[in-house]
N, C-alpha and C positions, 0 to 999 in steps of 0.2 A: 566337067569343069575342073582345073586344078587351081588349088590354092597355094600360092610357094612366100617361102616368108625368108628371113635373113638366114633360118636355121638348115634352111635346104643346100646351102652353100657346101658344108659340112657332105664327105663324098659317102659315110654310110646313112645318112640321111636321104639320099639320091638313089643307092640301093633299095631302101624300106620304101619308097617311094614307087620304083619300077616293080616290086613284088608286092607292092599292094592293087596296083594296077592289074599285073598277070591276074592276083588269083580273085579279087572283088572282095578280099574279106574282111569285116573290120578287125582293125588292131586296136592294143591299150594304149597303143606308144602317141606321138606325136602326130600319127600320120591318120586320116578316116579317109574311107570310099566310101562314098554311096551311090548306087546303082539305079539306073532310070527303069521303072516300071510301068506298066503296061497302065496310061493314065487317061482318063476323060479332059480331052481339052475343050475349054468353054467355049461353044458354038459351032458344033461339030458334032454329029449321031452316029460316025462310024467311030471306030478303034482302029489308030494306025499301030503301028509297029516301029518303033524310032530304033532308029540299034542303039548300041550301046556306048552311055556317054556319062560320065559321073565327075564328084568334085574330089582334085587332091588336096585333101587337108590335113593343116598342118595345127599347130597351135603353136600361138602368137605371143612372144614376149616385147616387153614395152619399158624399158630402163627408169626408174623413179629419180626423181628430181631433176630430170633433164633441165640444162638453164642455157643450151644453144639458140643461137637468132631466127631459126628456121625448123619449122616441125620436124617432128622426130617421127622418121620412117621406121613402121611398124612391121609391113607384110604388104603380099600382093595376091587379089583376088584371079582367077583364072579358069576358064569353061573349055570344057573341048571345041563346045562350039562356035568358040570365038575363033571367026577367020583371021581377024587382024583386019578388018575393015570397017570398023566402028560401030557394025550394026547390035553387038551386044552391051545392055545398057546394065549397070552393076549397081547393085543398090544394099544399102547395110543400114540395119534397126536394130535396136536393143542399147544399151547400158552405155552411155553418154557416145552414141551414134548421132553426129550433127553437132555438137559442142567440145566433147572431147577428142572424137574420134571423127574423121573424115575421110571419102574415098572417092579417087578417080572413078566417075562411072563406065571411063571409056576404057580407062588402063584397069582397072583395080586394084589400082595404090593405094593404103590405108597409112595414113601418118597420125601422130598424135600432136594435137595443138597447146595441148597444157600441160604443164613440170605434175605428174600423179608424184603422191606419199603413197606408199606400201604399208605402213602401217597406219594410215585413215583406211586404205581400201587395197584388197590383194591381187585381186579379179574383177573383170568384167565380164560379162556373160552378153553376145552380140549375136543378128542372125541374119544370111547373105543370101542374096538372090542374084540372079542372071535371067533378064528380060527379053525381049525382042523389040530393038524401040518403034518398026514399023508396026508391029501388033499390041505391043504390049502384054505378049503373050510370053509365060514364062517360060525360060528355055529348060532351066533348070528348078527341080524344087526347094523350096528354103531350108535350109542348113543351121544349125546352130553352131557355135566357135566362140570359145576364151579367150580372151587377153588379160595374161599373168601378166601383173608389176612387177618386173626384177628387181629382188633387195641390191642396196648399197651401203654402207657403215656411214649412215648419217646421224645414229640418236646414241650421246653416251649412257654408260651405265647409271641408273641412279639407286639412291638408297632410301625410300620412301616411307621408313620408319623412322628416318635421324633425324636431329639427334639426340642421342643413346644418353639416358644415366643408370647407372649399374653400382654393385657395391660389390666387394671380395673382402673376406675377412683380412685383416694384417697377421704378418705371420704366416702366413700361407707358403704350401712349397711352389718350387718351381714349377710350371708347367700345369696349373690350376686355372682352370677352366674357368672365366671373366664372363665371354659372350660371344654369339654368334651372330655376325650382321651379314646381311644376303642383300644386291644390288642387282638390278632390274635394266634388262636392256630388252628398246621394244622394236631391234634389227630381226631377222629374220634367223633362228636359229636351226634352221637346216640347210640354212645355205652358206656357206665358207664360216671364217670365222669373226662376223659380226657382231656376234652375239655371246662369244665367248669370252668371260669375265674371268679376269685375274686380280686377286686382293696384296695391299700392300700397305707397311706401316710409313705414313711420313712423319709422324709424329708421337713422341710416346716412349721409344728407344731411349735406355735400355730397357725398360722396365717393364714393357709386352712385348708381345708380337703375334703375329697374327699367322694365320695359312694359306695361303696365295691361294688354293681353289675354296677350302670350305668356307671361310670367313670367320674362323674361331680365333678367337682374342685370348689369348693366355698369359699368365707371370712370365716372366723371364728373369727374375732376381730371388734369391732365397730371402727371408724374412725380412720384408718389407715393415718398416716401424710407422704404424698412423701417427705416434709419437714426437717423429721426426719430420714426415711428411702425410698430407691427411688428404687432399683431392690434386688427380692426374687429369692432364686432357690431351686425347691419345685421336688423332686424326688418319685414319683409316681409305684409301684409295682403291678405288674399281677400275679396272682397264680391260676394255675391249680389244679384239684382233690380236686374243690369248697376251698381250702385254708386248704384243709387236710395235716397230715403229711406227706411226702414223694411227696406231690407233686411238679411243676417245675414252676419255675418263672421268668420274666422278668421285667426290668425296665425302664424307661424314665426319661427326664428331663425336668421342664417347668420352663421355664424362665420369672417369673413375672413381668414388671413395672408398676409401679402406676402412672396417667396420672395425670397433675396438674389439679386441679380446684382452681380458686381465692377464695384461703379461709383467705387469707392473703392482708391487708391495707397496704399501703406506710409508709414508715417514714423517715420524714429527719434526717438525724444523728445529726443535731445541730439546736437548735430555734432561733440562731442567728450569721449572716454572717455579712463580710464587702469586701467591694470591693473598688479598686482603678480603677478610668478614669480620662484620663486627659483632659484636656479642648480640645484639638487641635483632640479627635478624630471624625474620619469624621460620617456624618450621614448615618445611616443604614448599618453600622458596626458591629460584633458583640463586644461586651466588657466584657462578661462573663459567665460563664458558672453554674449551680447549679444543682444537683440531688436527687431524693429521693429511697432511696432503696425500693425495693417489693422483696418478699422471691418468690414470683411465678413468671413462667417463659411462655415465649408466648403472647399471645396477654392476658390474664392475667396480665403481669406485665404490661402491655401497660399503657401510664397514660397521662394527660395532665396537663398543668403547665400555671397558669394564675394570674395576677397581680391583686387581689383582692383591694386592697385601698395603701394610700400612697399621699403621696406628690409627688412622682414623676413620677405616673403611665402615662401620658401625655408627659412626655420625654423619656421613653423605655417602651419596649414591649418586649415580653417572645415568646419565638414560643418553639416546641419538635421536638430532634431528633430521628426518628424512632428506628435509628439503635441502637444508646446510652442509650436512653431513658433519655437524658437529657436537659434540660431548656435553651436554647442560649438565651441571654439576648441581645436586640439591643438597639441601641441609634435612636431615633425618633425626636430630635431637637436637634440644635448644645448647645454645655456645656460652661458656661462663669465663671469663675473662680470669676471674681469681682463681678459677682450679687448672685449667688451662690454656696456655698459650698461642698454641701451635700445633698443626698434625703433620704428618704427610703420606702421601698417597703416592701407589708405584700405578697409571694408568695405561692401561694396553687398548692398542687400535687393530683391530681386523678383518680383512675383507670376508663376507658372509659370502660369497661365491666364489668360489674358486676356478680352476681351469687346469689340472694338475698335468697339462702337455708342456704350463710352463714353473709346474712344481721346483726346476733345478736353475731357476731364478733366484731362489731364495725363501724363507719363508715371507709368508704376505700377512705378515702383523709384525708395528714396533712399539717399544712401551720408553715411557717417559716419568719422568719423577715431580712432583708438584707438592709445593711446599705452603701450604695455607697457615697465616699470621691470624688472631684472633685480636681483634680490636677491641679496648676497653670502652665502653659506654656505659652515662650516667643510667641506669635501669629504675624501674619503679617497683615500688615494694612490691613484695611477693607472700602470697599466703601462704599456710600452710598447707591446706588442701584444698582441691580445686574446687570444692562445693562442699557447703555445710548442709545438713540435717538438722533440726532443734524440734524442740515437745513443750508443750506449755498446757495446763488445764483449763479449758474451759472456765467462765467465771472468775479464773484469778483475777486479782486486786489488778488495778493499773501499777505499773511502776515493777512490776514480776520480773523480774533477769531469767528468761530466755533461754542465752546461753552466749558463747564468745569465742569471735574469732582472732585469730592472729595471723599480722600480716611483719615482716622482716624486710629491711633493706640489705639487698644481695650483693650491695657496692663494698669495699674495703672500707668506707667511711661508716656505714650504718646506722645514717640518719636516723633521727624519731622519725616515729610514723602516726600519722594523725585519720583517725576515718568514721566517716560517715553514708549516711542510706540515701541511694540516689530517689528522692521522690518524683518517681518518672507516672508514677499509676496511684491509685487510691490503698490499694493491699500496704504500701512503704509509711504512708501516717498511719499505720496502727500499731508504727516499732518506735522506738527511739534506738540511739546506739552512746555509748558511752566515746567521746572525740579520742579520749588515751588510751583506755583499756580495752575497747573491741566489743563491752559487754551490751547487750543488746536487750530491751526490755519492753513491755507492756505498755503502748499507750491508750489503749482502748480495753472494751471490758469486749471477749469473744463468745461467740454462742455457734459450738461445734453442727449443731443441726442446723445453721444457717451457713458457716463455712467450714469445712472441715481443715481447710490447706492453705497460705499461705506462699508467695514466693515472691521475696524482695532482693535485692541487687545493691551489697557491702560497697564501699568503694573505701581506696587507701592512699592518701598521698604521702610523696616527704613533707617534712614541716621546711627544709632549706629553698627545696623545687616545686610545689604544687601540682606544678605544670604534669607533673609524672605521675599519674594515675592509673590503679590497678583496681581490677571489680570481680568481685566472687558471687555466683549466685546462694542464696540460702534460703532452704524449705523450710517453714514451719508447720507443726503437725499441730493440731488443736484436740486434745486428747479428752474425751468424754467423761463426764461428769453424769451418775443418775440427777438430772433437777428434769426428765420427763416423765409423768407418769404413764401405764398403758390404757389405750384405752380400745373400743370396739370396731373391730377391722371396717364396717360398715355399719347401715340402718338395715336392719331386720325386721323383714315383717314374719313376726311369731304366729302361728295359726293351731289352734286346736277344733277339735272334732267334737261335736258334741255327744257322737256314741265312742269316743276313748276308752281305754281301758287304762290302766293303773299302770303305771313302769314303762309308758308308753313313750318313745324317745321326737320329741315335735322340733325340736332345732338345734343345731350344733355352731356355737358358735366361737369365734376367734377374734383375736386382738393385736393390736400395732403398739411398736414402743418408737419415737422417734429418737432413741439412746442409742449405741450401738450394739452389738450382740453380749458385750461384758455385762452391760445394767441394766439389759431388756428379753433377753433370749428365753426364759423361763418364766412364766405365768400362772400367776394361781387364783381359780376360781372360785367363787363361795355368793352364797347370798347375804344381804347387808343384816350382819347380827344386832342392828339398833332396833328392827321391827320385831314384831311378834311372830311365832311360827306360823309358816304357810301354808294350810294347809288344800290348796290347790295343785300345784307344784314346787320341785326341787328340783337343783342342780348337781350336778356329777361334774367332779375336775377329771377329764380325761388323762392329763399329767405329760400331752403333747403339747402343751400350749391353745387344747380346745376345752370345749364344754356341753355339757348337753343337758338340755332344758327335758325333764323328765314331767309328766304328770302325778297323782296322787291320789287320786279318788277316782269313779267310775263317775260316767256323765255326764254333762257343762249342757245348759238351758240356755239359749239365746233371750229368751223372754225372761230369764232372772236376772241375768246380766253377761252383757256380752262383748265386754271387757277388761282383760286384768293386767296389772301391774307389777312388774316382775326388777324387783332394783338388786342390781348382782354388781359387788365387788371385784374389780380385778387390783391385784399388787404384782411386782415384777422380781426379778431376781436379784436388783442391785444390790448395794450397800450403800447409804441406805434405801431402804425396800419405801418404794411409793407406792402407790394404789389411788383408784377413783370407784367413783361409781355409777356406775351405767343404770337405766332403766328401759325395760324389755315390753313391747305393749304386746299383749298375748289380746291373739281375737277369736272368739267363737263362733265356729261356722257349720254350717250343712255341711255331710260329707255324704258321698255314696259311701258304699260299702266297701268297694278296695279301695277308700281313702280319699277318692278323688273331692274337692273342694266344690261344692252344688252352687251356697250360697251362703255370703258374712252377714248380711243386712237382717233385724229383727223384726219380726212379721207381728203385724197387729194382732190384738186379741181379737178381735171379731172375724178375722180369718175364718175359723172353724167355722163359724156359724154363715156360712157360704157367700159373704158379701165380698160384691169384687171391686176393684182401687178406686173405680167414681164413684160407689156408693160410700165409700168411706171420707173419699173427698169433697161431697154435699153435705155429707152428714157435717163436716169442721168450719163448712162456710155457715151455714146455719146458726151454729154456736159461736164464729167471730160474729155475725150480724145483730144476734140477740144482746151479747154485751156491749155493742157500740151503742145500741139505744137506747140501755140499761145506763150507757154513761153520760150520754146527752142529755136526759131525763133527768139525772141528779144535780147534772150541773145547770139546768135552767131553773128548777126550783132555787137554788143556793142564789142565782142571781136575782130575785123578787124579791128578797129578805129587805124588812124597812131600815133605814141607816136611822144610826142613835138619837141623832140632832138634827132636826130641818128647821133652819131657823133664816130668814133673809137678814139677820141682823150679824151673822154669824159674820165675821172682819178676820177673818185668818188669813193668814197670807199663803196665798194659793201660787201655783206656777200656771201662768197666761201661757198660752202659745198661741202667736198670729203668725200670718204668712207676710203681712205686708212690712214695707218698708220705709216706715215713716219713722216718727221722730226719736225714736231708739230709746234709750233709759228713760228719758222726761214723758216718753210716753205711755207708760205701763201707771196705774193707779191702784192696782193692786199689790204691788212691791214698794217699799217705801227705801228709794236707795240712800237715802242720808245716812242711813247709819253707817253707809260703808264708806260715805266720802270723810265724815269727820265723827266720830264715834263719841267725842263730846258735845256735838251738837243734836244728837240724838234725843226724842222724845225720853219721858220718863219710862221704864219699866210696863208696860202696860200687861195685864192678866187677861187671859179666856172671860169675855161675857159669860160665856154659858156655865161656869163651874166657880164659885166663888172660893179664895183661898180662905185657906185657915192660920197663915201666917202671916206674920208683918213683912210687907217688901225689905229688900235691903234700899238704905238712901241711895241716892243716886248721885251722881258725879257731881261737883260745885262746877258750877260752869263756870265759874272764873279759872279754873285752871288753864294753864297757856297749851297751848296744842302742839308744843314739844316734848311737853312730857306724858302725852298719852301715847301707848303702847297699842297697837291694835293688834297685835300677837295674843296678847294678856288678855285684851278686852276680849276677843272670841273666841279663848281658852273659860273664861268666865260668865259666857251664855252658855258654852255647852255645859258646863257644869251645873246653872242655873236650870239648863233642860231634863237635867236627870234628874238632880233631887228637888222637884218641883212638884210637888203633893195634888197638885190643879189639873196633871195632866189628863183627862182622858183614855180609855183603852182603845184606842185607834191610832193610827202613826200621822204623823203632823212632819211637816218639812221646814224647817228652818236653815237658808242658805246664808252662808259668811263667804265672803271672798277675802284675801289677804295676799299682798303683793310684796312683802317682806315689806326691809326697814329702808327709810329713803338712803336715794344715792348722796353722797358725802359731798359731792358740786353741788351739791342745791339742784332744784327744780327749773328745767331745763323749757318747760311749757309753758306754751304763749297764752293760756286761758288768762282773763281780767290784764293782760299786760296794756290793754290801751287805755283801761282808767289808772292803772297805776305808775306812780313816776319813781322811776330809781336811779340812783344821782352811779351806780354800777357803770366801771367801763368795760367793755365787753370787747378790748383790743386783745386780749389773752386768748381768744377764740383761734386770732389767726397762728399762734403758738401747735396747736394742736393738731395738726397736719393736716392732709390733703383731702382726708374725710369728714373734715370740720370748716371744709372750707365756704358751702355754699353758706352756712349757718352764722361763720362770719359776717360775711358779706350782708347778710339779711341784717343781722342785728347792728352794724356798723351804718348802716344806710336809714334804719329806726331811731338813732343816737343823734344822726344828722338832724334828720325833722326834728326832735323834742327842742335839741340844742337853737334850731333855727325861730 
């Protein structure tokens, strides 16, 4: 079978063709044989012998984007053993065989029915046969065969990264390398010049250009100023068919900025400033502000600002704001209006980065002159120093002068100055201050070991302006007075050993002064020389401020006694010297024998005699049981004893006690209350039956007397003394009760007893005079007034 397609036309084509045939061999080229081999055909058990018959192939190109009315002829299929009388039937499978690709089965004409892209798809890959249509029997065996897409310049360049922003520094030379942009064409770049892209500037000239094959973007102008201009937009072209006519193009856009470089020195816009401050403002303050322009921007324009000379470089200082890039001007000592005026300052600006490629610019710092006026303001007095010290002793007198401050007005006028202590805290009422002189004094009596320190807050006006106030702080020290005496650092427990020996050192001890170390630091001990000598122990002044309790004899008995009393003098080192006196309880105890402490407590005397703690504590119950009954016993005989007088006749006036609650005084028979309601209506004097006197009574009251002028103060001042020296009395105790209720109240008798048989012609409208607690008593006696009257 031969395959012959459009390319066979072509006369060396038709050559490779006949000499492929001649020799049977395959080639790499365009053209394949393949050869009929000795094959089993289906339903057949011999081997024939077919001579020889094979396909000429070709491979098949197919034009992309065909847009003709009628398929596009591809190739044509072809067998040897096609006589040309239709019996061979031609049949093609594989890669859009039946939809893309179609073939005469009688001719073997292959056309293509659809416009292919080359760049969706390059090749197709198809496979041919040559049948028998009365058998169906192949003639030929199947074949594989391509069909290439031929490129055609249908896709322009693009540039799949745009678009571009890029920076170059300003300043830059010529011919400085910007950027490299590369564009994409997806034509076929082994075949003609579809695919070959040429670059071009539309846009951007004069100031890039570009390189028609690599696509590098470079300066084309010397020293480009960002100053003068800051972003370019420089449009860039691709062109396909090498920049031939007809060929297809695309474009991009690169967006240039020019990156500052300090090519540009500061300047102040003016070589001479003035500023106002006024005297009152405070130190380290800012008071003004100054700048110098820079055209560059970033740490370029960055600059620093420093006070180069001047008169007043010593009273302000310059610092920079980063953010502003401007000069804060501070005040570094206070400004006085009367001493001077005016300063002035030479200030310099300079860029802190340099760039010295454009060193022959100029230098990149300029300096300026600034003329600062000092403003007069009214100020408030001023002290002398910024803070007082003062001492005062302890114990001074109230009203003590302290000490004194001065305060001055600092203006030309030099008001009076008036001042007092701001009482903000309690520490300020224990000063006073003198309003004119500053002198400051004692209002309170101080006691250095409860405060040692003081710290109050002066304050100072003018007498013109008030309003102007100035405040000094001032320490007062409260300086130590001996009025403490020393005494014993703690409570000591003193222990001695009953086998001691003599010189034998039992405690050391020490003392507190709550004085300071001037009228307390030295101690002297001693024992108190009002007693008699010790001779138990003594003390030793160690001459450190301790002491040490010595003993003086051999032996101490817990059973003789097993506690001593030791009173030891301390005095201190002041002027004057105080002293106390302490006392030491020394206990006598068990010791072992390297000292150690067995037991303090004094052991019975029947110890020895081998009785142990419960037989000693039966033995004491015993002896409390025997005297409790020893006491019972005497006190029941003492109650048997006959009383002097047993007489039923016996009329003494006894004290009744009943429980019940009947008819109260009128009920008792054995008290005779008249004497206490009217003491001249009292019986006569009557004496004890049982003991006759020996003296004449005294007479007794006239009862005519009017019962105004008895005293019952007097009258029971005159029984008790009738009770004492009354010769009648008995040795046994007798009770005579007086009650007295003082002297009557000055309104008269206010009770209702006898008021319904007696009539009194009394108005009793004065009651309602007597206010809101007299009122119901009113009312009652007003409404009694009624009835009599009615």
């Amino acid at each position: 079978m031969r395959i012959t397609s459009t390319s066979c036309i072509c006369p060396v084509l038709v050559c490779l063709c006949f000499v492929q045939r001649c020799y049977g061999a395959p080639h790499h080229g365009s053209i394949k044989v393949t050869r009929n081999q000795t094959k089993h055909i289906e339903g057949e058990t011999e081997v024939h012998h077919r001579p020889k018959r094979g396909w000429v192939w070709n491979q098949f190109f197919v034009l992309e984007e065909h847009m003709g009315p009628d398929p596009q002829y591809v190739g044509k299929l072809h067998s040897n053993s096609d006589k040309g009388d239709g019996s061979v039937k031609y049949i093609l499978t594989g890669e859009g065989a039946g939809t893309i690709f179609i073939i005469d089965d009688t001719t073997g004409d292959i056309h293509s029915t659809k416009s292919l892209d080359r760049e969706q798809k390059t090749h197709y890959v198809l496979h041919a046969q040559a049948i028998d249509r009365r058998t169906n029997k192949p003639l030929e065996p199947e074949s594989e065969f391509i069909i290439k897409v031929q490129d055609i310049n249908d896709n322009a360049p693009k540039f799949t990264d745009g678009p571009y922003i890029v920076t170059v520094p300003e300043m830059s030379e010529m011919g400085t390398s910007v950027l490299q942009v590369t564009a994409t064409d997806a034509d076929d770049p082994t075949y003609g010049n579809s695919a070959r892209v040429v670059y071009s500037i539309l846009q951007g000239q004069p100031y890039f250009s570009v390189d028609p094959k690599t696509g590098v973007i470079r300066t084309a102008l010397h020293n480009m100023d960002r100053e003068a201009r800051e972003h370019y937009s420089v449009v860039i072209q691709a062109k396909d068919m090498a920049g031939q006519v007809g060929g297809l193009s695309g474009s991009t856009t690169v967006n240039i900025t020019l990156t500052d470089v300090n090519d540009n020195p500061p300047r102040f816009p003016q070589k001479h400033y003035q500023l106002y401050v006024p005297e009152s403002a405070q130190v380290g303050s800012a008071v003004g502000k100054i700048k110098a322009n820079d055209a560059d921007t970033g740490s370029n324009a960055d600059m620093k600002y420093t006070i180069i000379n001047g008169d007043g470089s010593g009273v302000f200082s310059i610092s920079t704001d980063k953010e502003t890039r401007e000069g804060i001007l501070s005040l570094k000592k206070p400004l006085n209006y009367e001493k001077k005026k005016s300063y002035t300052l030479n200030i310099e600006g300079a860029n802190t980065h340099l760039d010295f490629r454009f060193s022959h610019l100029g230098p990149f710092k300029d300096v300026t002159m600034l003329k600062i006026i000092v403003g007069d303001v009214d100020e408030p007095p001023l002290f002398t120093m910024p803070s007082y010290v003062m001492e005062v002793y302890e114990n001074a007198k109230i009203g003590t002068a302290v000490g004194t401050v001065t305060a001055q007005d600092p203006d030309t006028a030099n008001s009076l100055v008036r001042y007092f202590i701001d009482h903000n805290t309690e520490e300020d009422r224990y000063f006073t201050i003198d309003a004119s002189t500053g002198t400051i004094k004692t209002a309170k009596i101080f006691d250095r070991e409860e405060t040692p320190w003081y710290n109050i807050t002066v304050a100072a006006s003018e007498i013109d302006n008030p309003g102007l106030v100035s405040r000094v702080p001032v320490g007062v020290r409260i300086l130590d007075v001996n009025d403490n005496p020393p005494e014993l650092a703690k409570e000591y427990d003193v222990v001695v050993c009953e086998n001691a020996k003599p010189g034998q050192v039992i405690q050391t001890i020490t003392a507190t002064d709550k004085d300071n170390s001037a009228n307390g630091a030295r101690f002297h001990f001693s024992l108190d020389e009002a007693l008699s000598f010790n001779p138990n122990f003594t003390l030793r002044d160690n001459e450190d401020n301790t002491a040490s309790i010595l003993t003086r004899r051999r032996r101490y008995s817990r059973t003789t006694q097993d506690v001593y009393y030791l009173p030891v003098l301390i005095s201190d080192g002041g002027v004057p010297s105080l002293s106390s006196s302490s006392t030491l309880t020394v206990r006598v105890c068990a010791c072992e024998r390297d000292g150690r402490v067995r037991t303090c407590h004094a052991e019975a005397f029947l110890s020895s005699a081998g009785l142990s703690t419960g037989a000693l504590i039966a033995i004491l119950l015993c002896v409390v049981i025997l005297l409790a009954i020893v006491v019972l016993f005497i006190t029941l005989r003492r109650s048997k004893k006959e009383p002097l007088i047993i007489s039923e006749e016996d009329v003494r006036e006894n004290v009744v006690t009943y429980d019940d609650e009947g008819g109260g005084e009128e009920d008792t028979e054995a008290f005779d209350i008249t004497a206490l309601r009217n003491p001249s209506a009292a019986e006569e004097l009557k004496y004890r039956r049982d003991v006759r006197p020996e003296v004449k009574p005294e007479p007794r009251h006239h009862p005519s007397l009017s019962l105004d002028s008895i005293d019952v103060h007097e009258f029971i001042k005159q029984r008790l003394a009738e009770a004492d020296l009354d010769p009648s009395v008995p040795p046994y105790d007798s009770l005579q009760t007086y009650a007295y209720e003082g002297y009557r109240s000055e309104a008269g008798s206010i009770s209702s007893l006898d008021s319904a048989t007696t009539h009194s012609d009394q108005d009793y409208n004065y009651l309602g005079d007597w206010g809101p607690e007299f009122k119901k008593l009113a009312e009652l006696y007003g409404e009694m007034e009624s009835e009599r009257t009615t």
